[in-house]
N, C-alpha and C positions, 0 to 999 in steps of 0.2 A: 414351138414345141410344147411349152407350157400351157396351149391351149388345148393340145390333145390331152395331156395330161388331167385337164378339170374335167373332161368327158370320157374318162376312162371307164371310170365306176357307174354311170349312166350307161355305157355300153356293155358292159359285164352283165349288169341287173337286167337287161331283154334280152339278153340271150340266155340267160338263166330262167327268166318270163319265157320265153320260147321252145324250149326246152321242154320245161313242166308243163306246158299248153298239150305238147305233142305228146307226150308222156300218160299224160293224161287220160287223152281218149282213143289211147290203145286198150283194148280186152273191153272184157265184159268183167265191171268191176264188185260186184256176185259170183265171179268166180274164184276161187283160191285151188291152184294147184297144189300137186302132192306128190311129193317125192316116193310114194309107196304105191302108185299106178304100177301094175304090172309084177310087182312084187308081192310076199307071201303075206300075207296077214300077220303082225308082230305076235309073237307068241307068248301066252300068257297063263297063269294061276290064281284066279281071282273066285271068290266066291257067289253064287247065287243072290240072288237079291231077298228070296223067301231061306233060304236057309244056309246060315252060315258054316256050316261041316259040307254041304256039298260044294265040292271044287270046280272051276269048269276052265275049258284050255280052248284054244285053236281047235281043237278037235271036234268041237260043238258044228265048226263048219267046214267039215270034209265031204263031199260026194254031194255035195248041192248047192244050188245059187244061193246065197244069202242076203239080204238084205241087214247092215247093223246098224242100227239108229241110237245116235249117241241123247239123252235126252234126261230133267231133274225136273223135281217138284219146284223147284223155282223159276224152272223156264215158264213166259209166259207165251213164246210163240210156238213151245210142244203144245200148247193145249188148244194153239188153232190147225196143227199139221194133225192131230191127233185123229181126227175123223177119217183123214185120207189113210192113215195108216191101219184103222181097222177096215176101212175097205179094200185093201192090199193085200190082208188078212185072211178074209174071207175068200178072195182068190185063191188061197189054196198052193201059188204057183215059188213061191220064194220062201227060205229058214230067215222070219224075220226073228231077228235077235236085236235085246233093248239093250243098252249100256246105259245103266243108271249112276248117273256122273254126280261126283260134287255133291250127295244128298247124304241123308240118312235112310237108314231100313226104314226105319216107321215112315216117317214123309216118302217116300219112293211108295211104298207099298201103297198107302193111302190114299194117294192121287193115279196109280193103278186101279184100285177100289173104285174111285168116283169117275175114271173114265174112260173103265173098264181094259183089260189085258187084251193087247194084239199079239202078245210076244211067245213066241215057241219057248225060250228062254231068256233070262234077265241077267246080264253081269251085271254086280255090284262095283262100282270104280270110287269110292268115297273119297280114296289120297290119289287120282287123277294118273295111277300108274298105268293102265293100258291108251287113257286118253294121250297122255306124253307121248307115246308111243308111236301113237296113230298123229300126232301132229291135231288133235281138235282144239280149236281155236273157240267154239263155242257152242252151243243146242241152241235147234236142235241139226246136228250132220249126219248124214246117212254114206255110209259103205257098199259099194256091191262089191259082191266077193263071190267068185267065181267058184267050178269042181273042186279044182284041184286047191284052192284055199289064197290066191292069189286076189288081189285086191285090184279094179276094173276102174273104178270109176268112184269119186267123192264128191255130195252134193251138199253143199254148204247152205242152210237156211230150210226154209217149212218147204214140205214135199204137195205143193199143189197137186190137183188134177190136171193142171196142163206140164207142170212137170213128169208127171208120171208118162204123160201120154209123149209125152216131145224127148225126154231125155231115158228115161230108167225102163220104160216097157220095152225099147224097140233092142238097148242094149241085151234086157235078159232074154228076149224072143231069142237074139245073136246068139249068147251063153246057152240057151235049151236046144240049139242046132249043132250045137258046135262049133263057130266058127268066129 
């Protein structure tokens, strides 16, 4: 019996090995689920990014798809998703809205300036209160966010071109039909 005993802890640690093995290469580990799928958009009072007396709420995105890209002057992979998002832009088809996170107004603004405004409108989030909210773990994240102000879908990391085309176009197509 003492001989099972020295091979216990050997036994324990592979199935604990095996475990984590299997654990492992479940999902798609790029993706971060969101307990706010399907739910309304957290409601909030936060100020513009260009002007601190104007207020902005949930109500920025009533009656249209929206797109909200959570995103700072210190992010360095917003300023590689950044060209897809003025080509998003220029489409015409989505309320992209910026939430400018973790930054200051001058740094927000400034790297706005240098590379240049997609955004219909800018939340300022400098003490990360609508980010808590939203669950954002980091920039740059992107939101769709449906008519009625319900929240679709959250894409964690730079919005390629193959993203847009594989995950976010074919959704808002769904959302501009209805269905």
């Amino acid at each position: 019996m003492s001989g099972v005993r020295a091979f216990l802890p050997l036994f324990l640690f592979a199935v604990l090995l095996a475990w984590l093995g299997v654990a492992l290469t479940k999902g798609d580990p790029r993706t971060l689920t969101s307990n706010l799928i399907d739910e309304p958009f957290p409601a909030f009072e936060l100020s513009s990014l260009d002007d601190p007396a104007e207020i902005l709420s949930e109500a920025i995105l009533e009656d249209q798809i929206s797109l909200v890209n959570v995103f700072g002057s210190w992010c360095t992979a917003c300023v590689q998703e950044h060209p897809n998002l003025m080509e998003i832009a220029k489409m015409e088809r989505v309320n992209l809205i910026g939430l400018n996170w973790r930054d200051t107004r001058a740094k927000g603004r400034a790297w706005l300036d240098k590379y240049r405004d997609p955004y219909v409108q800018v939340i300022f989030d400098a003490d990360s209160e609508l980010a808590i909210a939203l669950g954002v773990t980091g920039a740059p994240e992107t939101y769709v966010v449906d008519k009625s102000g319900n929240i679709r879908y959250k894409h964690v990391g730079i919005i390629t071109g193959d993203v847009w085309r594989r995950d976010l176009e074919p959704l808002i197509s769904k959302l501009e039909t209805g269905e």
